[in-house]
Structure formats: structure tokens, C-alpha cells
C-alpha positions, 0 to 999 in steps of 0.5 A: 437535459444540459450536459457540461464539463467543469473543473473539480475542486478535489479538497486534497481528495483523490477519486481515481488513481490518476485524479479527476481534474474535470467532471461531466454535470447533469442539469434536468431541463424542468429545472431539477438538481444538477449531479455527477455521475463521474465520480463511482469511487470513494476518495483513495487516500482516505475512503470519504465519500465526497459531498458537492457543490455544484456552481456555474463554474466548478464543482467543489468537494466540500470536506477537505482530505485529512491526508492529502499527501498520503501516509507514511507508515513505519512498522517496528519489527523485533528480530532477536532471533536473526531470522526473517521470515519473509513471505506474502502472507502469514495468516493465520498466525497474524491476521486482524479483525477488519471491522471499521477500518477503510477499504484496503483499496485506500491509502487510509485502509492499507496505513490501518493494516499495517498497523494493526500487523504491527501490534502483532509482530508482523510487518505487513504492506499491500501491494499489487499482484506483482514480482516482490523480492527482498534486497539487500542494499547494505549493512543492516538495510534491505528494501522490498521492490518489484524490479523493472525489466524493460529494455532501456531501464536496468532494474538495481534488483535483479533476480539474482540478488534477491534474498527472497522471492515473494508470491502476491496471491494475498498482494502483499508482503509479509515479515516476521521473526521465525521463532515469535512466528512458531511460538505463535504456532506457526508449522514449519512443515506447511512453508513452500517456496514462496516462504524464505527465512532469511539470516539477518543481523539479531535486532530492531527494524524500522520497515518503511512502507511506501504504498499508501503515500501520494504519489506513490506509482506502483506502475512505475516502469522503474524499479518500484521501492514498496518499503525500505528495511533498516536495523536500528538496534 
């Protein structure tokens, strides 16, 4: 069996997330079809599964990604009531039926989330397993970021100004208005610490959510913006 290294031709797909750029060819010696071994994943942005060519000199994927930069996602969220319940997971008061829809591992499957939250009232992002808190940057705005603490960078978001500390076991943030969420059944004795209901101006926010856009780095050793909040109305 021959063995060579030769450029990928993603298509606007992304196969790892730090992006193939070359792959290891297989080519039986009696002359069998060359393969790939290289590539285990589905494209992370939008879940496709790749089909090859192989030439002499590169291998191309053949289908193009629909999102090669990503998605950008803006959640609506009502707040009439002027209290935000902040949290990592607020099932199952909002949850959804994930049938057919892209892994949540993808760009694709976490803009599908999000949306399908959206329908029900609630504004939701995945993230990792990491330090979320709720910030307030100014009237009416506020981000959810995970702060940096290394020692030549000065995270914007320390611990003291958070609104809200929010625990990722479910790896992901989670934003309601209180009362829709006890009118929806939510039992207000089975908040803990890693719920807050924060006091906010009553009206409509635009909730931005960063982490199914390209080039996104959830590992950034600087302050990690994962949605920003604004009122609009």
C-alpha cells in the first residue's frame, strides 16, 4: 500500500475544529481504490458528511458547505415582567423534540437549538463545560462571557460584576422571563444556586448568539463573548 499527504479542498467545510488542511491517502498496491482515513467527523458547521475525489494532487470535497461562515443567530426574548431568569438549563419547562435536527456538536445543530427555544420563550446557546456569568456592559445591554484569568490578560468580566453565575452541566445557557416560566409551570422551590432572577428594565431583547459562528474560539485565553443581550423595545 502507497501512503501520501495531499491538500484537502474543504468546500467551505470544517472536519475538526482546528480545520484539516492536508490528509493521509491510502492506495492498495493491486490497484484498488485510494481512501481517507483522516476525516472521522461530519463537517462541523453544517453536519454533511463529505464525498471525495481523490486526484493526484489534492483531495476535494465535492459538495459545497451551505454556511461556510457560520451562523449568526439572534433570539427575540419578551421580558414584560422585568425579571430575567438566568440559568444553564431550564427544561422542562422549554425543551424540544430533537428529531432531525444536526448534532448539537455543529454550528448547524446549535443555530437549530436555539431556535427551536426561541419558539418557546426561552433563549438558549450551547457552550462548553465553562465559567458563564451575566454581565451588564450598559443601559439596557448585558453579554453572557466566560472571563479570562491568566496572568498577562485582565478579564473585562470579573467575578464581582456579575449579574448571575451560571453552572454548565447542561453546557449551555439558558434566559427566560419568570413569570412565562412559572405560568408554564415552573416551581420556584426547585431553583438553587445556579439559578438567579435578575431585575431588568420590562421589555423586548435581541440575544445574539456567538457560538455557532466561524471562527468563533471558545478557548480563547481572552475574555470569551458567547452572546451579547440588548433591549429593543
Amino acid at each position: 500500500m502507497s501512503i501520501q499527504s495531499l491538500p484537502l479542498k474543504a468546500n467551505g467545510h470544517l472536519f475538526s475544529l482546528q480545520g484539516n488542511d492536508e490528509v493521509t491517502v491510502y492506495t492498495p498496491l493491486d490497484n484498488g481504490s485510494p481512501f481517507v482515513t483522516d476525516l472521522m467527523f461530519n463537517c462541523a458547521v453544517c453536519d454533511h458528511w463529505p464525498t471525495l475525489q481523490i486526484t493526484a494532487d489534492a483531495v476535494l470535497v465535492q459538495d459545497p458547505c451551505p454556511f461556510p461562515d457560520g451562523l449568526s443567530v439572534t433570539i427575540t426574548l419578551p421580558v414584560p415582567s422585568g425579571r430575567l431568569l438566568v440559568s444553564d438549563d431550564l427544561r422542562p419547562v422549554y425543551d424540544f423534540d430533537r428529531t432531525g435536527m444536526a448534532s448539537l456538536n455543529t454550528a448547524l445543530g446549535k443555530a437549530q437549538a436555539a431556535e427551536a427555544m426561541e419558539k418557546l420563550g426561552c433563549a438558549f446557546g450551547s457552550t462548553l463545560n465553562c465559567h458563564l456569568g451575566l454581565y451588564p456592559t450598559g443601559e439596557g445591554t448585558y453579554v453572557i462571557a466566560t472571563p479570562s484569568y491568566t496572568e498577562d490578560v485582565h478579564p473585562r468580566f470579573p467575578d464581582s460584576a456579575d449579574l448571575a453565575n451560571i453552572c454548565t452541566d447542561l453546557w449551555a445557557f439558558s434566559l427566560a422571563d419568570y413569570s412565562d416560566w412559572q405560568k408554564r409551570g415552573g416551581d420556584p422551590s426547585t431553583l438553587d444556586w445556579s439559578d438567579t432572577v435578575v431585575d431588568v428594565t420590562p421589555g423586548t431583547y435581541n440575544v445574539t448568539y456567538h457560538g455557532a459562528e466561524r471562527g468563533f474560539d471558545p478557548d480563547s485565553v481572552d475574555d470569551v463573548i458567547w452572546a451579547h443581550i440588548e433591549r429593543i423595545s
